[in-house]
N, CA and C of each residue as an Amber inpcrd file, in Angstrom:
protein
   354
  42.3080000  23.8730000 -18.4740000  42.0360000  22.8840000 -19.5130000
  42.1820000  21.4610000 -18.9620000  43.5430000  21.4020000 -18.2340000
  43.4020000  19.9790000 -17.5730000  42.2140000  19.2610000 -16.8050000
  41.8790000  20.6090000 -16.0090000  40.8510000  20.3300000 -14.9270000
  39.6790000  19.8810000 -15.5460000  39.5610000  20.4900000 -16.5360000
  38.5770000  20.0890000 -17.7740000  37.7700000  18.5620000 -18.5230000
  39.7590000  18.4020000 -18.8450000  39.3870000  17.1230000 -19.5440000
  39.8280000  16.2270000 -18.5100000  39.6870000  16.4060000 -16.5420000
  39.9170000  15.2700000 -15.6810000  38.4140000  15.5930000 -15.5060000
  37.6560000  16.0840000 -15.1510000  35.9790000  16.2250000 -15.2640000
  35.6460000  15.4970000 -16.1970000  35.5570000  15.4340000 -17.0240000
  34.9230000  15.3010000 -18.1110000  35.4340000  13.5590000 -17.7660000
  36.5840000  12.9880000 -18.2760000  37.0390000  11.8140000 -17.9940000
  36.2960000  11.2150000 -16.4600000  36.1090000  11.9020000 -15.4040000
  35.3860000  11.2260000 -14.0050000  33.9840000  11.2770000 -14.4900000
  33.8620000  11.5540000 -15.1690000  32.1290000  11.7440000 -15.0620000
  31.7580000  10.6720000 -16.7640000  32.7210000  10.2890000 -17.1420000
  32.6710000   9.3900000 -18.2240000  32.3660000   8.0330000 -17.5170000
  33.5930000   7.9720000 -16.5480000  33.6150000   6.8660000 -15.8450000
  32.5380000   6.5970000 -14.9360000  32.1170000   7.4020000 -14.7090000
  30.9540000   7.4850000 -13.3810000  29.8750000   6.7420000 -14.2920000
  29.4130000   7.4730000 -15.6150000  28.1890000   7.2770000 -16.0340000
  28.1130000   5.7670000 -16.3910000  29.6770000   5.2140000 -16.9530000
  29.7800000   3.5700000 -17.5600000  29.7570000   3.0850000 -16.0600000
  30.2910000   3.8740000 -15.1960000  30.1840000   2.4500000 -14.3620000
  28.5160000   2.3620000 -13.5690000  28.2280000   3.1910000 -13.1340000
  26.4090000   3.0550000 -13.2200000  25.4900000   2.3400000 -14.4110000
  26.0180000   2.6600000 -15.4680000  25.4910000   2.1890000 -16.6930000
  25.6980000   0.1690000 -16.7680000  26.3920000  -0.4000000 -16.4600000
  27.3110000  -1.6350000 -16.1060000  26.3120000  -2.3220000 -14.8640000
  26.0060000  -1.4100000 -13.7250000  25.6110000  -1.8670000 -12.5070000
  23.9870000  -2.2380000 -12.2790000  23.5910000  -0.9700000 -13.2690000
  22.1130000  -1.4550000 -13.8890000  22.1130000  -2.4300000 -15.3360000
  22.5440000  -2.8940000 -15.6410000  22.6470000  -3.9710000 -16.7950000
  23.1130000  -5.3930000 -15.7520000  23.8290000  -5.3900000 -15.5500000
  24.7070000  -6.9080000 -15.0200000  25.2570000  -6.6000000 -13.8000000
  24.7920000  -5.6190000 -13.0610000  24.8510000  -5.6070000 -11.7550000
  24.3290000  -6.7580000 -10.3060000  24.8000000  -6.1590000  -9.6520000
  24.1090000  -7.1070000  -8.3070000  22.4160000  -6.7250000  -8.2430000
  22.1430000  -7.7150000  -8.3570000  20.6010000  -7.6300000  -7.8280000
  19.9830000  -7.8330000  -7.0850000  18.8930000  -7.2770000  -6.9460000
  18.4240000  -6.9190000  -5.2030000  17.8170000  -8.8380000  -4.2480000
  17.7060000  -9.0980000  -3.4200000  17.5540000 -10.4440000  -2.7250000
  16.3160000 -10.0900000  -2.4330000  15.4380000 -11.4490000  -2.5840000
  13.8950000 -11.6320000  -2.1090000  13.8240000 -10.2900000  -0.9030000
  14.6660000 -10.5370000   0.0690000  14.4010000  -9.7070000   1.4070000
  14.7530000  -7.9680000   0.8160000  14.8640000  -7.4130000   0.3790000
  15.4730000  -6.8050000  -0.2260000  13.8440000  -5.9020000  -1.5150000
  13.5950000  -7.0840000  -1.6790000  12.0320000  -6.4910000  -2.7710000
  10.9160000  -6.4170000  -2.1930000  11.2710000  -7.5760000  -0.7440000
   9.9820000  -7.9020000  -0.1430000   9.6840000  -6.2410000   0.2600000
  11.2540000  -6.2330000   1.1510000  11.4650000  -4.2040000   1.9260000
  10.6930000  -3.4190000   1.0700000  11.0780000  -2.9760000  -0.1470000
  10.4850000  -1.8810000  -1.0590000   9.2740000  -2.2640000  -1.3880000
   8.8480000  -3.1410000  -1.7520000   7.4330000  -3.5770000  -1.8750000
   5.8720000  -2.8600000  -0.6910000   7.0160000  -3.5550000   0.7150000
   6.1140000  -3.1250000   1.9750000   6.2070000  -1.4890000   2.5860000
   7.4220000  -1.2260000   1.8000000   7.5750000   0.4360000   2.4950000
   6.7100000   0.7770000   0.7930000   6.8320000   0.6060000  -0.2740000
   5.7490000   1.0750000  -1.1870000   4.2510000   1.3180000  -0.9350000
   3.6100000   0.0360000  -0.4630000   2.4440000  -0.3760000   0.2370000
   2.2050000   0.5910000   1.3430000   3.2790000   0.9080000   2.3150000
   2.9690000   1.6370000   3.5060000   2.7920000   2.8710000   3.4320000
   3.5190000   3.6400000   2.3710000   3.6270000   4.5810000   2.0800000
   1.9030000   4.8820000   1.3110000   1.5920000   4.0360000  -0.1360000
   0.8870000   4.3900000  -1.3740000  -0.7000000   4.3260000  -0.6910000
  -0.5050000   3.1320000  -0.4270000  -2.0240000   2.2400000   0.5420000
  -2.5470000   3.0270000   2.0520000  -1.2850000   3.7550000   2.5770000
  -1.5960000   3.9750000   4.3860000  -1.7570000   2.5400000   5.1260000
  -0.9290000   1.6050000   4.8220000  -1.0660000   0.4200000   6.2980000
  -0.8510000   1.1980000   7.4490000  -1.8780000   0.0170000   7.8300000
  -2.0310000   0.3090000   9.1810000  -0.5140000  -0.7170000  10.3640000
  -0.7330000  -0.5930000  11.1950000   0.3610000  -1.1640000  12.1070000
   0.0190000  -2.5690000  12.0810000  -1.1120000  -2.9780000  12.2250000
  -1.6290000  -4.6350000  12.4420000  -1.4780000  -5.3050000  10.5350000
  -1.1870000  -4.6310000   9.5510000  -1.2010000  -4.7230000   8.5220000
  -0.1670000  -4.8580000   8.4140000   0.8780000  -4.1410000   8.3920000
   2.1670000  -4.5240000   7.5450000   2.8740000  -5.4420000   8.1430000
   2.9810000  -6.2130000   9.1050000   3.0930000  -7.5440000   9.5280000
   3.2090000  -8.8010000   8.4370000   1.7950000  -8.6950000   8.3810000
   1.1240000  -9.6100000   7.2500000   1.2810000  -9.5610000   5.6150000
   1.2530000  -7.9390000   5.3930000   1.8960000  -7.7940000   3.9920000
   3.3860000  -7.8270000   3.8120000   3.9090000  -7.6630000   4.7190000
   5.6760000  -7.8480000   4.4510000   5.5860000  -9.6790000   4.4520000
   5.2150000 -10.2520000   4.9270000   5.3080000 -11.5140000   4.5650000
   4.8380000 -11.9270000   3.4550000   3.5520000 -11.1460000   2.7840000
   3.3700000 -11.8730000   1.9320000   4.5160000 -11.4320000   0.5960000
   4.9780000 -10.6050000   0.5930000   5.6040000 -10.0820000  -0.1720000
   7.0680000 -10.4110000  -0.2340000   7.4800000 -10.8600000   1.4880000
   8.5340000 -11.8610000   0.8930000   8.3280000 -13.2290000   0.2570000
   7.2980000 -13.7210000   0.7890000   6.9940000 -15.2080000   0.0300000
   6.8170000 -14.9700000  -1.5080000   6.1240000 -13.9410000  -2.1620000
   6.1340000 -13.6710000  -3.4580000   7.1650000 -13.2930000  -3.9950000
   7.9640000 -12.6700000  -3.3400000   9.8490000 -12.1040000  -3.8410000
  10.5510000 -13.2030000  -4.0080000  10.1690000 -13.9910000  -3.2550000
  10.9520000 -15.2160000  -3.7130000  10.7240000 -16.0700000  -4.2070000
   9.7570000 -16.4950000  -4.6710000   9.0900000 -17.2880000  -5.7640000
   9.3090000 -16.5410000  -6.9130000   9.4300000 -15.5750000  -7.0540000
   9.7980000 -14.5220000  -8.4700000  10.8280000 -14.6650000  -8.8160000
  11.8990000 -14.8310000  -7.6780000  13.0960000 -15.2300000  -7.9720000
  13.2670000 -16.3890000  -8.4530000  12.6600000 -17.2130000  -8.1360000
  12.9570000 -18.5760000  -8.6060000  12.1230000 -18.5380000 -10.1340000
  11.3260000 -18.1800000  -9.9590000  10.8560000 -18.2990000 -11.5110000
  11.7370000 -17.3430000 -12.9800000  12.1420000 -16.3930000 -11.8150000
  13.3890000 -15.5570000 -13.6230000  14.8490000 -16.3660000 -13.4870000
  14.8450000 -16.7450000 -12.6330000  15.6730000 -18.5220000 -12.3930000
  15.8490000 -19.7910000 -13.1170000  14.5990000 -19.7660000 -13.3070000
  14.2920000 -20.9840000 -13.4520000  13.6480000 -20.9240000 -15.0940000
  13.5380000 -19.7290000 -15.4910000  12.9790000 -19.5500000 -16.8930000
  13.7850000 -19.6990000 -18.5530000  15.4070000 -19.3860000 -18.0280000
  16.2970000 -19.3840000 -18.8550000  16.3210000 -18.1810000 -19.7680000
  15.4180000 -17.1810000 -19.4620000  15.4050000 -15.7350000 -20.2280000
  14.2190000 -15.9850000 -21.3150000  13.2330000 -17.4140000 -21.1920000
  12.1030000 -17.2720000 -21.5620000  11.0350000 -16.3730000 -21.2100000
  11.3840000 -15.6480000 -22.0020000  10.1620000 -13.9950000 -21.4520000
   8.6870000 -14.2570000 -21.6540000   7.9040000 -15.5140000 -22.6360000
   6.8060000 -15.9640000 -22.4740000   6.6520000 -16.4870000 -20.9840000
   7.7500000 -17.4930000 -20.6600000   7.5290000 -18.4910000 -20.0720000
   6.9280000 -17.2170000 -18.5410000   8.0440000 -16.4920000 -18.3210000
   8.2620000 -15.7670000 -16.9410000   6.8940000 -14.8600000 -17.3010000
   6.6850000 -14.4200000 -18.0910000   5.7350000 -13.2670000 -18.4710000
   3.8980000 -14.6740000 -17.9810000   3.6940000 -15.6650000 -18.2990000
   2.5970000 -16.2880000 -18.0920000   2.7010000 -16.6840000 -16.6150000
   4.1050000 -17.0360000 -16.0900000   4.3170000 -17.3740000 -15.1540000
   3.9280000 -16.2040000 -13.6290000   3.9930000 -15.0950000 -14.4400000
   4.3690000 -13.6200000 -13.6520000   3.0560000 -13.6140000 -13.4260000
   2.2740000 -13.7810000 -14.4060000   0.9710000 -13.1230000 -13.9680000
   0.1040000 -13.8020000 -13.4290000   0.5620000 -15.6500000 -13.2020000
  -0.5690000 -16.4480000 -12.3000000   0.0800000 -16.4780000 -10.9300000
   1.1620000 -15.5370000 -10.5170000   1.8250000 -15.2650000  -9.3260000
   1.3010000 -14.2480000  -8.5140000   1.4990000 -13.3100000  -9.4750000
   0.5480000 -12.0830000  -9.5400000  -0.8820000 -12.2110000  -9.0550000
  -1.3080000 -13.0960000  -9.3910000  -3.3380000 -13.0930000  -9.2220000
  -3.5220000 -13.7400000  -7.4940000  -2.3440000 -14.5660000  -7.4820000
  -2.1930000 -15.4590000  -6.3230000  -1.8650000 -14.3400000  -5.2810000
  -1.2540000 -13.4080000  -5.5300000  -0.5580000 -12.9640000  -4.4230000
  -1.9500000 -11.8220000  -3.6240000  -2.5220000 -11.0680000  -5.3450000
  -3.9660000 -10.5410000  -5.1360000  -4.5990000 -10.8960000  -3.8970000
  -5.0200000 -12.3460000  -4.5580000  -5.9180000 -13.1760000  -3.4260000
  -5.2140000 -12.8310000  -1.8760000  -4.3040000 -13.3230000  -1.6150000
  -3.5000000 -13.4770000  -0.2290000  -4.0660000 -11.5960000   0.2910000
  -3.5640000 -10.9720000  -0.6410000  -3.2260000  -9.4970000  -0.2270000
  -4.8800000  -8.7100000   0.3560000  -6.4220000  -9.4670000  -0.7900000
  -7.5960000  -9.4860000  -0.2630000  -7.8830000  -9.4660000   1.1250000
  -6.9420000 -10.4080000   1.4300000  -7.7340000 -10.6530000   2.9780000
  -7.0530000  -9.6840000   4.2450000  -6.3600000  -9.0880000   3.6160000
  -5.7290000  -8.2250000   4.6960000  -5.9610000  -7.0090000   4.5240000
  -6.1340000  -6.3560000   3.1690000  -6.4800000  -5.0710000   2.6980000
  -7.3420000  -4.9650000   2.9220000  -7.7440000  -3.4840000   3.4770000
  -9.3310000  -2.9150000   2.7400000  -9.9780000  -2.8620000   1.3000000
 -10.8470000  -2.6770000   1.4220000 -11.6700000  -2.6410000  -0.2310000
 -11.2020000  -1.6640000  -0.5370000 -10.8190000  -0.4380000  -0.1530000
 -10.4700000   0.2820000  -0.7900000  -9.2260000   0.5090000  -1.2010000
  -8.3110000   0.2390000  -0.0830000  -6.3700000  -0.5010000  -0.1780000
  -6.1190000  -1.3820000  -1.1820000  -7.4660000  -2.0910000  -1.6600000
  -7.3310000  -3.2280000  -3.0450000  -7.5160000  -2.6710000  -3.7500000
  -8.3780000  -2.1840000  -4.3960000  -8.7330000  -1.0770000  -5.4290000
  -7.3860000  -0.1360000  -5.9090000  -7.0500000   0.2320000  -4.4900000
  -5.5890000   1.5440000  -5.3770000  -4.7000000   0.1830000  -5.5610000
  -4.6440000  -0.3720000  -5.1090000  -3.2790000  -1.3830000  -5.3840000
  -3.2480000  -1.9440000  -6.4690000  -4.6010000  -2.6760000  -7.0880000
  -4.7020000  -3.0010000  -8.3760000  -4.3610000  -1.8450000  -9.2880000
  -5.1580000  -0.6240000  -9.1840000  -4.8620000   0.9120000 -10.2280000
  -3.3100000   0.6910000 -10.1720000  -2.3760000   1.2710000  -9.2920000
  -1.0970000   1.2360000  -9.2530000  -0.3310000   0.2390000  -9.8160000
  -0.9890000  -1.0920000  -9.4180000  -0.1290000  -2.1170000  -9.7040000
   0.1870000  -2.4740000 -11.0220000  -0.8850000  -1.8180000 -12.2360000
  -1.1550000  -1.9760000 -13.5150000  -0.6850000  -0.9010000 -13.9860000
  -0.5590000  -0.0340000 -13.4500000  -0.0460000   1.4710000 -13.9470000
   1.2710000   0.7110000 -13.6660000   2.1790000   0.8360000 -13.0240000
   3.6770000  -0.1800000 -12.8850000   4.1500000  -0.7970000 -13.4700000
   2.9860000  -2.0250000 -13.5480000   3.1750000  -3.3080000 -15.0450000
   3.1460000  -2.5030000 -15.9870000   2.3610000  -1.2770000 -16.3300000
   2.5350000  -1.1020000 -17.8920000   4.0800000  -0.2180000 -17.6160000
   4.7430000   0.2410000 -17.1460000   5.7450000   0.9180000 -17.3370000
   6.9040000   0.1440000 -17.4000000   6.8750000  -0.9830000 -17.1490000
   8.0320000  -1.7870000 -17.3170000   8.1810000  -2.3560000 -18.5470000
């Protein structure tokens, strides 16, 4: 019975403190989104070797301008939400010239399938 209600009590604690870490936790650094972004890309897209060079940069320069804008917004969810998406179109463009036509194509599908899940 003890063993019981010390289970039960660790796994209480476990779930609040995960629960805590995704709410008001540490959050991830430009370098940090740029990473998952470009291993996403490498993985979803197939970059090539002369490619992910160029897309990990662009993706840190956009990680961090993102940052500064949910920064800089004050928890205005219009503001970041109009802001998001002329970042977004910008980054498109940049990402055009390095992708294939067809690497653009899934990236847009995906990228909107994503946006809508958030």
């Amino acid at each position: 019975m003890r063993t019981l209600i010390l289970t039960a009590t660790v796994l209480l604690a476990t779930l609040s403190l995960h629960s805590q870490e995704r709410q008001g936790g540490p959050r991830l650094t430009a370098e940090e989104i740029a990473q998952r972004n470009t291993e996403w890309m490498t993985t979803e897209l197939k970059l090539t070797a002369e490619q992910k060079a160029p897309v990990d940069s662009i993706n840190l320069l956009f990680a961090q301008a993102q940052l500064v804008i949910f920064q800089s917004a004050d928890g205005d969810r219009e503001k970041i939400r109009e802001t998001m998406t002329a970042l977004n179109l910008e980054k498109e463009k940049a990402l055009a010239g390095i992708l294939t036509e067809s690497q653009m194509a899934d990236y847009k599908k995906t990228a909107t399938s994503r946006g809508r899940r958030r």
